[in-house]
C-alpha positions in Angstrom: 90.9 133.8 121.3 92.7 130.8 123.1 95.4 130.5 120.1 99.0 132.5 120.4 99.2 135.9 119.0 102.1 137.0 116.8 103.2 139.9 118.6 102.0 138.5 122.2 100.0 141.4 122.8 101.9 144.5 121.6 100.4 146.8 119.2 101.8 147.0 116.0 100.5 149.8 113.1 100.1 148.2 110.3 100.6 149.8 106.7 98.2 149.8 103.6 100.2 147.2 101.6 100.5 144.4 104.5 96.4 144.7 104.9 96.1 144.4 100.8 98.2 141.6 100.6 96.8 139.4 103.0 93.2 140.3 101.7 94.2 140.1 98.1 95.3 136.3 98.6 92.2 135.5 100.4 93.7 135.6 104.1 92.6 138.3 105.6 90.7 136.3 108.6 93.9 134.5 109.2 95.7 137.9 109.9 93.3 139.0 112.1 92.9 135.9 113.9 96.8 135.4 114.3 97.0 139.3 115.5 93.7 139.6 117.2 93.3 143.1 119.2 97.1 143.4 118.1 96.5 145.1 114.3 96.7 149.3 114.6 95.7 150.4 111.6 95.7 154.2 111.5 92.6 156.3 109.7 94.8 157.7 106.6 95.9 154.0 106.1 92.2 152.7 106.5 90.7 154.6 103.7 93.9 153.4 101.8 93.2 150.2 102.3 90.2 149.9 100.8 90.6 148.1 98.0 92.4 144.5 96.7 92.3 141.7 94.1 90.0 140.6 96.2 87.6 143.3 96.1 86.4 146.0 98.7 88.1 145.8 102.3 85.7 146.1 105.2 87.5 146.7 108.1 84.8 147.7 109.7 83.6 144.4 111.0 86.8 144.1 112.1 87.4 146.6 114.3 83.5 146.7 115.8 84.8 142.8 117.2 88.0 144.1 118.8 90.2 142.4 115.7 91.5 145.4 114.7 92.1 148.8 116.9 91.8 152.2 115.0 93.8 154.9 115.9 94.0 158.6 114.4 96.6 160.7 114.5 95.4 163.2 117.6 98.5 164.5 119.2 101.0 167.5 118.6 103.3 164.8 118.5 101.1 162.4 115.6 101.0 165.8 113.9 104.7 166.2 114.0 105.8 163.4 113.6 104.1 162.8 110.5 104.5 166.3 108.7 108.3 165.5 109.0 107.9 162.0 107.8 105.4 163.2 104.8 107.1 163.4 101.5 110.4 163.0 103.1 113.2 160.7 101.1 114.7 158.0 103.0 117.3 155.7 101.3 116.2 157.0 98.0 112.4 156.7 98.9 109.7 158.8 99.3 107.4 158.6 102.3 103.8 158.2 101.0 100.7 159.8 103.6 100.2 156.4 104.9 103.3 155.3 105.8 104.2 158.6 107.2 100.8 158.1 109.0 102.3 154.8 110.1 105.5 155.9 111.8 104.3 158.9 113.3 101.8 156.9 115.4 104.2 154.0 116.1 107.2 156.2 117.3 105.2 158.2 119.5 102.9 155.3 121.1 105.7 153.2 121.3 103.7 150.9 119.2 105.3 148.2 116.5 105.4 148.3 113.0 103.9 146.5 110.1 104.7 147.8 106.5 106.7 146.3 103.8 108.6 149.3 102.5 112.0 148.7 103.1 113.0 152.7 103.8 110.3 152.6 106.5 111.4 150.1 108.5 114.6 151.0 108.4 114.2 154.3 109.9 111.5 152.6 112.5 114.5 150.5 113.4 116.9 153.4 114.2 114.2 155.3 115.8 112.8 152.6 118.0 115.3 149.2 117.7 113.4 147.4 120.8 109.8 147.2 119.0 108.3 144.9 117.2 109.2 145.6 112.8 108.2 143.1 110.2 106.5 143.2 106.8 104.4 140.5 104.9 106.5 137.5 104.5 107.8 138.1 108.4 104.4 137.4 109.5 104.0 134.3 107.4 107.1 132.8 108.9 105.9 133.9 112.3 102.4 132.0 111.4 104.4 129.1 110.6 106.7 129.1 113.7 103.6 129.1 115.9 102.4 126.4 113.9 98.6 128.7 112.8 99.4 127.2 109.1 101.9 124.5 107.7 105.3 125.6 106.2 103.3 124.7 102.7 100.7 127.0 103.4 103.2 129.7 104.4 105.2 129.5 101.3 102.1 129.5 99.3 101.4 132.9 100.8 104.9 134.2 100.5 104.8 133.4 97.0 101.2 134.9 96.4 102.3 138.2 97.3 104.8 138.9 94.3 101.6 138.6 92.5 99.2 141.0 94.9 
């Protein structure tokens, strides 16, 4: 891939809902082309992601070309990690399996992290302030800063995803 990436080559774990709302509006090539060999999506979060608007998710063909990178959590750490982020409330919100999946492997491989619950971010932040942390309508305006789609094509995303 000759264009930019969006995260110029650091890994970022993505969560369930970012994947669902890109696919779910019919731009799910985009995000893999904007983040190729970037996107993390973790096994608890792939077999949550499975389904959209849109129909099924194969993210399978996507990580057999190198757009996405799978990762399972292997470690004591992953293990840890994500039995003290499972269930557990943060600013008034539950942590669901996925997103428990999603900070346990980005905290301990240092990765970034993609999810558009606000509670996770904010305690990706604390944890690990230097990395990479968006959510959905981030990415668009990253897209649109590196000029991969126009600033109409952006905001038609942005308002696409109240509706995924």
């Amino acid at each position: 891939m000759n264009q930019p990436t969006l995260f110029k080559k650091q890994l970022v774990v993505f969560d369930a809902m970012v994947l669902i709302n890109f696919h779910g509006l019919y731009a799910f090539d985009k995000l893999t082309a904007w983040t190729y060999g970037e996107l993390v999506v973790e096994s608890i979060v792939r077999s949550e992601a499975d389904r959209s608007k849109a129909g099924s998710i194969d993210l399978q063909q996507y990580i057999s070309n190198g757009a996405i990178i799978e990762k399972t959590l292997e470690t004591v750490e992953h293990q840890t990690l994500f039995s003290y982020y499972l269930n557990k409330k943060i600013k008034g919100t539950t942590i669901n399996k996925g997103e428990a999946a999603c900070l346990a492997l980005a905290i301990s491989e240092n990765f970034g992290i993609a999810c558009d619950e606000f509670a996770v971010r904010y305690e990706f932040k604390r944890k690990c302030p230097n990395n990479v942390c968006t959510h959905s309508w981030d990415i668009v305006d990253k897209a649109v800063n590196l000029k991969l789609i126009s600033k109409s094509e952006g905001e038609d995303l942005k308002k696409g995803f109240i509706y995924v």
